[in-house]
MMTF fields as JSON, N, C-alpha, C and O atoms, coordinates in Angstrom:
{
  "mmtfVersion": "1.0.0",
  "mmtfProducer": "UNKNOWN",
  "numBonds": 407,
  "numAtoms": 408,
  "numGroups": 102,
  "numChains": 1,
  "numModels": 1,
  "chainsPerModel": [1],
  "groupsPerChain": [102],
  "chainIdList": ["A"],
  "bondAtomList": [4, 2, 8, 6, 12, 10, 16, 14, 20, 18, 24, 22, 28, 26, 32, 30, 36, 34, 40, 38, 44, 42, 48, 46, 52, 50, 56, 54, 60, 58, 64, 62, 68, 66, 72, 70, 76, 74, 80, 78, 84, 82, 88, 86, 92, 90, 96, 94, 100, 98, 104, 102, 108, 106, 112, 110, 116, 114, 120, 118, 124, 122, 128, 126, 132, 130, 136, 134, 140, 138, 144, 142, 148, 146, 152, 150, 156, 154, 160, 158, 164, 162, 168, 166, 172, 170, 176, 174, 180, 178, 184, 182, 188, 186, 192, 190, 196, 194, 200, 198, 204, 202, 208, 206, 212, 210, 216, 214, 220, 218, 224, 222, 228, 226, 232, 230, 236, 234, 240, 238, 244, 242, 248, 246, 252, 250, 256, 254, 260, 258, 264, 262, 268, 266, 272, 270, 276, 274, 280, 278, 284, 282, 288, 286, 292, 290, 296, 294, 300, 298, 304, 302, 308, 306, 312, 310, 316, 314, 320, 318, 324, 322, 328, 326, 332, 330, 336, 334, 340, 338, 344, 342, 348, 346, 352, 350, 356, 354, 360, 358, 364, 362, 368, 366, 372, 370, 376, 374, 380, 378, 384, 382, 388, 386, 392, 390, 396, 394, 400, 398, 404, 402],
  "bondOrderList": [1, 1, 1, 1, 1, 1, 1, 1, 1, 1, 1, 1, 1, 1, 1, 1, 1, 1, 1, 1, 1, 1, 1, 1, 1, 1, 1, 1, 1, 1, 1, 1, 1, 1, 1, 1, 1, 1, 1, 1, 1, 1, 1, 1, 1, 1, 1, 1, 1, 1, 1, 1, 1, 1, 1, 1, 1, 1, 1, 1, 1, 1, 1, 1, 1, 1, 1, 1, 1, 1, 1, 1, 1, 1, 1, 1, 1, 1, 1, 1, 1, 1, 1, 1, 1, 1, 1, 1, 1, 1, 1, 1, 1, 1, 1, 1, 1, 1, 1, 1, 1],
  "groupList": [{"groupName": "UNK", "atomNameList": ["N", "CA", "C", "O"], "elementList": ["N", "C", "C", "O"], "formalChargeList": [0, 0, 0, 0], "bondAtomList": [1, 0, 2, 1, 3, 2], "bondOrderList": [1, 1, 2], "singleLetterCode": "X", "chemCompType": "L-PEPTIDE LINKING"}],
  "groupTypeList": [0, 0, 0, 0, 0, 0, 0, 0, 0, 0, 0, 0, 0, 0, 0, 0, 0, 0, 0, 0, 0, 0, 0, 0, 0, 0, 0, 0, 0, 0, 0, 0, 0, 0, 0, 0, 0, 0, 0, 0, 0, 0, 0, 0, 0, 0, 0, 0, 0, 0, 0, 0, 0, 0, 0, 0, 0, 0, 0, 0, 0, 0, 0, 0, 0, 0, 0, 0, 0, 0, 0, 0, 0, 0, 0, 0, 0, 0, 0, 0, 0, 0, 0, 0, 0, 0, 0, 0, 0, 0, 0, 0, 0, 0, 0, 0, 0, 0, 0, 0, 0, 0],
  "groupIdList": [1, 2, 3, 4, 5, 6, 7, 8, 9, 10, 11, 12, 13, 14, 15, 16, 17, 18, 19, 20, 21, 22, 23, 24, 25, 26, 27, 28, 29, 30, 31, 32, 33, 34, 35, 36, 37, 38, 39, 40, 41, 42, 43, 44, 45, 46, 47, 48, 49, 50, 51, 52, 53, 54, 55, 56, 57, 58, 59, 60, 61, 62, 63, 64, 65, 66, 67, 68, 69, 70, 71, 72, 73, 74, 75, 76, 77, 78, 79, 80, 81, 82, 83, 84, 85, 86, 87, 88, 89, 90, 91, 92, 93, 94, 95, 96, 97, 98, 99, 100, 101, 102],
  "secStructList": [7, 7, 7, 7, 7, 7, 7, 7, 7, 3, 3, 3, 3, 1, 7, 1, 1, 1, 7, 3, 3, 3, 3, 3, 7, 7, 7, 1, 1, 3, 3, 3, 3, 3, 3, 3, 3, 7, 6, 6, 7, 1, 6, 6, 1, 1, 7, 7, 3, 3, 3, 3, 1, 7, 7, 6, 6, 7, 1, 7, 3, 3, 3, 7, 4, 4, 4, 6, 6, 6, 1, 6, 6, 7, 2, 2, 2, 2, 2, 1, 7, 7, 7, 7, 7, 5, 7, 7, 3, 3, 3, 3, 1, 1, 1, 1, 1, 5, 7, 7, 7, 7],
  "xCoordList": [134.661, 135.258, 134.196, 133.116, 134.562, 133.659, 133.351, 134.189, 132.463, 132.498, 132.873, 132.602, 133.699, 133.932, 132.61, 131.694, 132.656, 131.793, 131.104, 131.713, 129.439, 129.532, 129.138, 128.686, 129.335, 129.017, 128.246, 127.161, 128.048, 126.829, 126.114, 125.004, 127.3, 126.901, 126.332, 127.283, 125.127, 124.813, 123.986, 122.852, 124.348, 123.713, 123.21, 124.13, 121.973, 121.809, 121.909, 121.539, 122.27, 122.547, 121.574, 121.199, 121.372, 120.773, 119.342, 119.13, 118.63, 117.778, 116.574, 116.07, 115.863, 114.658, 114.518, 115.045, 113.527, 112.958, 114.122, 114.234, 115.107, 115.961, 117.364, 117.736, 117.855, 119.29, 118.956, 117.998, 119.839, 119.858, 121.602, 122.232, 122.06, 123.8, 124.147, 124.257, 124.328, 124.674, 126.337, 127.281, 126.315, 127.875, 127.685, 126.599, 128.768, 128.84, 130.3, 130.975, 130.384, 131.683, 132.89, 132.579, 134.261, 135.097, 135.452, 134.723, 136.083, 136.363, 137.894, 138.18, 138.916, 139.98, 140.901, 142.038, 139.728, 140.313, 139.664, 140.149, 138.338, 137.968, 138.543, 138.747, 138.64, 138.845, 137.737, 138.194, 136.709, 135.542, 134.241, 134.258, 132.954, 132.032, 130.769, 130.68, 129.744, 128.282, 126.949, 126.593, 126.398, 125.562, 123.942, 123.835, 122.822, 121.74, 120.615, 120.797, 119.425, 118.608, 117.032, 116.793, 116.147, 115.366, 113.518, 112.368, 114.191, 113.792, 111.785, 111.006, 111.81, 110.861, 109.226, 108.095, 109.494, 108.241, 107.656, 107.966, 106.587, 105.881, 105.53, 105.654, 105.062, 104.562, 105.332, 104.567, 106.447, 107.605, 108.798, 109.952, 108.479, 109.763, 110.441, 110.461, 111.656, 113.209, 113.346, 113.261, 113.564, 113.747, 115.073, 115.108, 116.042, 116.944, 118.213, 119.06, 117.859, 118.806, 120.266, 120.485, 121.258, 122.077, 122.147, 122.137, 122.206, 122.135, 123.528, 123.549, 124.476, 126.19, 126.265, 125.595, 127.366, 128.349, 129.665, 130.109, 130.081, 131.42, 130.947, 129.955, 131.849, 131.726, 133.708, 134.362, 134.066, 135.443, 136.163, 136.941, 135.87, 136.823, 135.916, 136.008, 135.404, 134.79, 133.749, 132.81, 133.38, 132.416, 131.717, 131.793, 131.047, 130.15, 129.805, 130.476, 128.322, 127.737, 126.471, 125.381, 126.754, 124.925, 124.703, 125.475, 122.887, 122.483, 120.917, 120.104, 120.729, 120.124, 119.132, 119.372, 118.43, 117.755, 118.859, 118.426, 120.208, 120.526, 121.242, 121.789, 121.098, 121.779, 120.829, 121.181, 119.5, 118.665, 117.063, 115.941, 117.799, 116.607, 115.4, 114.323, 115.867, 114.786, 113.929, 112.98, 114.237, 113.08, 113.092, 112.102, 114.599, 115.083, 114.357, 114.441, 113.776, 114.054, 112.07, 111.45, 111.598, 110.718, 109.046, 108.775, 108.241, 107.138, 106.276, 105.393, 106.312, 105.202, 106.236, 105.643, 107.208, 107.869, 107.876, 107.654, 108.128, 107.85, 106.183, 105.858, 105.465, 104.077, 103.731, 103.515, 103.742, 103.654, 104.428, 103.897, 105.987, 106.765, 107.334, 107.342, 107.694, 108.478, 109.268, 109.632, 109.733, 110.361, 111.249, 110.823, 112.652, 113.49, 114.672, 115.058, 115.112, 116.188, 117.423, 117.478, 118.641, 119.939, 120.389, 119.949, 121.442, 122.055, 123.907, 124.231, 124.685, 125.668, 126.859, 126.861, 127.408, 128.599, 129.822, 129.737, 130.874, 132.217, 132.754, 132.328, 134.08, 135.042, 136.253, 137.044, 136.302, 137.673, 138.88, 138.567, 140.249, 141.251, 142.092, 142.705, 141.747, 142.53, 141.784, 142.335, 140.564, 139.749, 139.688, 139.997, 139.224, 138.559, 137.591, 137.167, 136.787, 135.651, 134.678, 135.15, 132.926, 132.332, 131.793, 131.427, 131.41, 130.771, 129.41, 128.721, 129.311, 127.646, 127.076, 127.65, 125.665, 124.999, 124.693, 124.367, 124.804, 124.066, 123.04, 122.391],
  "yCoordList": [39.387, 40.611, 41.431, 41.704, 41.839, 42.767, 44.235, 44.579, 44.917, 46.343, 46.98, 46.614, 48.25, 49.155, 49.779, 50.321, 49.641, 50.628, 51.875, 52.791, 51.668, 53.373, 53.823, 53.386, 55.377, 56.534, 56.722, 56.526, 56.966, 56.915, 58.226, 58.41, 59.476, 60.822, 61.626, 61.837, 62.03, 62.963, 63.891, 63.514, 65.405, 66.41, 67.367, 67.511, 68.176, 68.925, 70.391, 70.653, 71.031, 72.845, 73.565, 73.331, 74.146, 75.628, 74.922, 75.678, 74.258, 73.679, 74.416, 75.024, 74.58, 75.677, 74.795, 73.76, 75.776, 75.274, 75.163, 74.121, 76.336, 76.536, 75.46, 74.673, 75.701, 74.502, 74.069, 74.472, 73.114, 72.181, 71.629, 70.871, 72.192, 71.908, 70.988, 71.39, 69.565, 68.625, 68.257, 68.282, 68.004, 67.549, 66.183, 65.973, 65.275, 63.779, 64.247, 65.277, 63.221, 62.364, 62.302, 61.944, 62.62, 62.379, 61.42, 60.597, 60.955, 58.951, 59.35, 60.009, 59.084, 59.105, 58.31, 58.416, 57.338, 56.258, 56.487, 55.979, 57.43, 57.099, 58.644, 59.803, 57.941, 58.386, 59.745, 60.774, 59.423, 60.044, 59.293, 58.126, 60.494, 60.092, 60.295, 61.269, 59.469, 59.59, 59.741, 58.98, 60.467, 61.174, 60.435, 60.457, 59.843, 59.859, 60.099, 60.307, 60.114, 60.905, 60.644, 60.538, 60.543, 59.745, 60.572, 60.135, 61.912, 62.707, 63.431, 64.331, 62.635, 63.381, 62.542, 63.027, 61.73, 60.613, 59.656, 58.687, 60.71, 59.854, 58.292, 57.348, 58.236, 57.353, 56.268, 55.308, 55.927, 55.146, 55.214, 55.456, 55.018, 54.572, 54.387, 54.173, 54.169, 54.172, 53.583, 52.366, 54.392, 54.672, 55.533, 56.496, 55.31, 56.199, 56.185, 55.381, 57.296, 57.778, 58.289, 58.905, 58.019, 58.541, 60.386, 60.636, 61.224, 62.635, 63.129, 63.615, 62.829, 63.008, 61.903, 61.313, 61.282, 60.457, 60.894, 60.272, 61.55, 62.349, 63.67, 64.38, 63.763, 65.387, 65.897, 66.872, 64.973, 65.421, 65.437, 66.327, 64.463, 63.882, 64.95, 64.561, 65.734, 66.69, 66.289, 66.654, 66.008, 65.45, 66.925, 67.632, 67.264, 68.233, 68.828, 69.024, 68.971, 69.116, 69.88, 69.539, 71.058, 71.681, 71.817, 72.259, 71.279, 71.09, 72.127, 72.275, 72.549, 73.22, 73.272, 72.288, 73.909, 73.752, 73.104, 72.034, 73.337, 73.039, 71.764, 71.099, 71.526, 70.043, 68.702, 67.553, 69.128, 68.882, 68.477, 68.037, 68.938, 68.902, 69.405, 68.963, 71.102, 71.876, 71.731, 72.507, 70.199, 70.017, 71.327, 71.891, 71.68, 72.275, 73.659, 73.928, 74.259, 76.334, 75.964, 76.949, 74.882, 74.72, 75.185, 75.035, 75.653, 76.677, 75.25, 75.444, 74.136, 73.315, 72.807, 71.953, 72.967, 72.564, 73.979, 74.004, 74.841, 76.402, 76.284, 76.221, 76.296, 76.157, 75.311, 75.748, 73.758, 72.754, 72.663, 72.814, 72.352, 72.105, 70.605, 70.293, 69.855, 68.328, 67.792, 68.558, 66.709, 66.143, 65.064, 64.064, 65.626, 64.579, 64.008, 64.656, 62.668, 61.664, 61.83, 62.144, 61.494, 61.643, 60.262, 59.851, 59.455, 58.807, 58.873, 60.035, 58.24, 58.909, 57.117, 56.056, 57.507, 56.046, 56.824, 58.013, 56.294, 56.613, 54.951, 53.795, 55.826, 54.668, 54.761, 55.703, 53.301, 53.277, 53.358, 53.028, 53.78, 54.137, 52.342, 51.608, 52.238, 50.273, 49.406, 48.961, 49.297, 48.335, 48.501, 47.692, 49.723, 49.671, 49.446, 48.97, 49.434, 49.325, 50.552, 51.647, 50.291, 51.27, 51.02, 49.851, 51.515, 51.387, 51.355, 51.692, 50.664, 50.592, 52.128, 53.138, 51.965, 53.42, 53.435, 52.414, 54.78, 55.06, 55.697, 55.97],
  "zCoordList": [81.62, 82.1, 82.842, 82.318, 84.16, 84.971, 84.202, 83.367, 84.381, 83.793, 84.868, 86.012, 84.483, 85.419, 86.15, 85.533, 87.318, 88.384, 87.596, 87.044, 87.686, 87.529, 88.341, 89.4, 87.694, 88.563, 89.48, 88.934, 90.498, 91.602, 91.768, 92.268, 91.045, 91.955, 90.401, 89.648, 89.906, 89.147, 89.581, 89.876, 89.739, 90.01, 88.904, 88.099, 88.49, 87.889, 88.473, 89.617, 87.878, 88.123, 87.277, 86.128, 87.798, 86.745, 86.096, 85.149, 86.084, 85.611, 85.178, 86.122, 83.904, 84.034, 82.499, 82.091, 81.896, 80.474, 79.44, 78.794, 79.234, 78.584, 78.623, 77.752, 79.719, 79.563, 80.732, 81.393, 81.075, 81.906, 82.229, 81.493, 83.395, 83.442, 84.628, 85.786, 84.179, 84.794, 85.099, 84.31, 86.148, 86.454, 87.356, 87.896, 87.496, 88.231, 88.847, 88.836, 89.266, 90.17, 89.108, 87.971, 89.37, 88.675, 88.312, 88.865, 87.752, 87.63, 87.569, 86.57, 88.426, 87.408, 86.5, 86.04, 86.451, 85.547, 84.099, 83.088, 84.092, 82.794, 81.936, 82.297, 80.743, 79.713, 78.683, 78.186, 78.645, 78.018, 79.012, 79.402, 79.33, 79.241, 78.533, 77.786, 78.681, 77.726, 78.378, 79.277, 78.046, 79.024, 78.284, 77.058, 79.119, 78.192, 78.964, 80.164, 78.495, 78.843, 78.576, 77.373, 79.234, 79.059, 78.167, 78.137, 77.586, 76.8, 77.642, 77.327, 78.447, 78.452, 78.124, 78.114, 77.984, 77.293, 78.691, 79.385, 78.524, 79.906, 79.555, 80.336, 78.195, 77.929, 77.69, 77.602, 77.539, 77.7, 78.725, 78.372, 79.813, 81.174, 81.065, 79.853, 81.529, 81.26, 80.179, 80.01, 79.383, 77.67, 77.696, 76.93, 78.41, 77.862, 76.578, 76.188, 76.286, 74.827, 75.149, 76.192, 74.228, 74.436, 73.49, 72.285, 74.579, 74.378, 73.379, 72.248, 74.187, 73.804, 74.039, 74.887, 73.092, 73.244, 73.842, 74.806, 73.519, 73.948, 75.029, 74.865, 76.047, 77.052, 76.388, 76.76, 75.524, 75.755, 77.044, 77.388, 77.688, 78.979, 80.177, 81.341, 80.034, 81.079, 82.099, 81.392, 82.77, 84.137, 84.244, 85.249, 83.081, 83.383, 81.704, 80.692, 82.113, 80.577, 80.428, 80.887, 79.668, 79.576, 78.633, 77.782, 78.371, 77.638, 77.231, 78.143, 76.324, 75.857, 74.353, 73.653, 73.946, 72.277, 71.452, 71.025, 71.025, 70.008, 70.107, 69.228, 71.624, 71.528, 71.706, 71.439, 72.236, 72.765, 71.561, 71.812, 70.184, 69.087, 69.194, 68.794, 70.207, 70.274, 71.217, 71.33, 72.452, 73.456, 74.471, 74.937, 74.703, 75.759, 74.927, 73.728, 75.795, 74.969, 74.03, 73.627, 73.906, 73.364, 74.051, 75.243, 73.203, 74.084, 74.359, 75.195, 73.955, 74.627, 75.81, 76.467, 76.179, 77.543, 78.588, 79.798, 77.896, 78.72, 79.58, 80.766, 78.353, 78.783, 80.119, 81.249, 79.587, 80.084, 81.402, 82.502, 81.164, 82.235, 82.008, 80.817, 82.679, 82.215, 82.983, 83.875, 83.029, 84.322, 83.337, 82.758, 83.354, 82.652, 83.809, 84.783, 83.433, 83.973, 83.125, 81.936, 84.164, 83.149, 83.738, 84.812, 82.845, 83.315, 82.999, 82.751, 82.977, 82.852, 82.744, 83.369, 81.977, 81.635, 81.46, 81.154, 81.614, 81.412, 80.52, 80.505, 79.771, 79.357, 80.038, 80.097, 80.706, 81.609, 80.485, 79.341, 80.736, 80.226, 80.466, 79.69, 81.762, 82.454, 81.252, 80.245, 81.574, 80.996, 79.053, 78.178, 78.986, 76.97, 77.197, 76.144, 77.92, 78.379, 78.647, 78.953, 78.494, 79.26, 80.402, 80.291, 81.808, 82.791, 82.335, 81.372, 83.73, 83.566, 83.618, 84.025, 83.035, 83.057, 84.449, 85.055, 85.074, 86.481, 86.39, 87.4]
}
C-alpha cells in the first residue's frame, strides 16, 4: 500500500523564545494531524520527536512552555537563542493510514 502524500507547505508565525505558531497546507482528505519536532539538539540531526500527536483535525498549532516541557519560555533559550525544525504528518480519512512526515 502507497502512503498518502505529505504535506509540502509548513510555515511558522509569531516565532520568538516564548511560543512558536505553526500552520501547513490543508489536506482535505486527512482526518487528524501530528506535528514533530526536532527539539533543538545540535548534537543529534534529524532526530525528530513527535511534539503532539493530535492538532484535533486543525492545520495549525502553537506551541509554547507547557507543551513544549519548558524548552519554549526557558532562560537558557532566551539567553542563548536556538534554531528548531518541524515536520508535520496527517492521517488520511481514504486510506487509515499516516502520510509521510514532511
Amino acid at each position: 500500500m502507497q502512503l498518502p502524500s505529505p504535506i509540502i507547505e509548513l510555515t511558522a508565525h509569531d516565532a520568538n523564545s516564548q511560543k512558536v505558531s505553526l500552520s501547513w497546507s490543508e489536506v482535505s482528505d486527512a482526518y487528524d494531524y501530528k506535528l514533530f519536532w526536532d527539539r533543538g539538539e545540535n548534537t543529534r540531526k534529524s532526530l525528530f520527536y513527535p511534539i503532539v500527536t493530535t492538532t484535533h483535525g486543525k492545520h495549525y498549532y502553537t506551541l509554547d512552555a507547557k507543551n513544549t516541557d519548558n524548552i519554549l519560555g526557558s532562560k537558557t533559550l532566551m539567553k542563548n537563542g536556538g534554531t528548531f525544525y518541524f515536520k508535520v504528518s496527517y492521517t488520511s480519512k481514504k486510506q487509515s493510514a499516516e502520510s509521510e512526515i514532511s
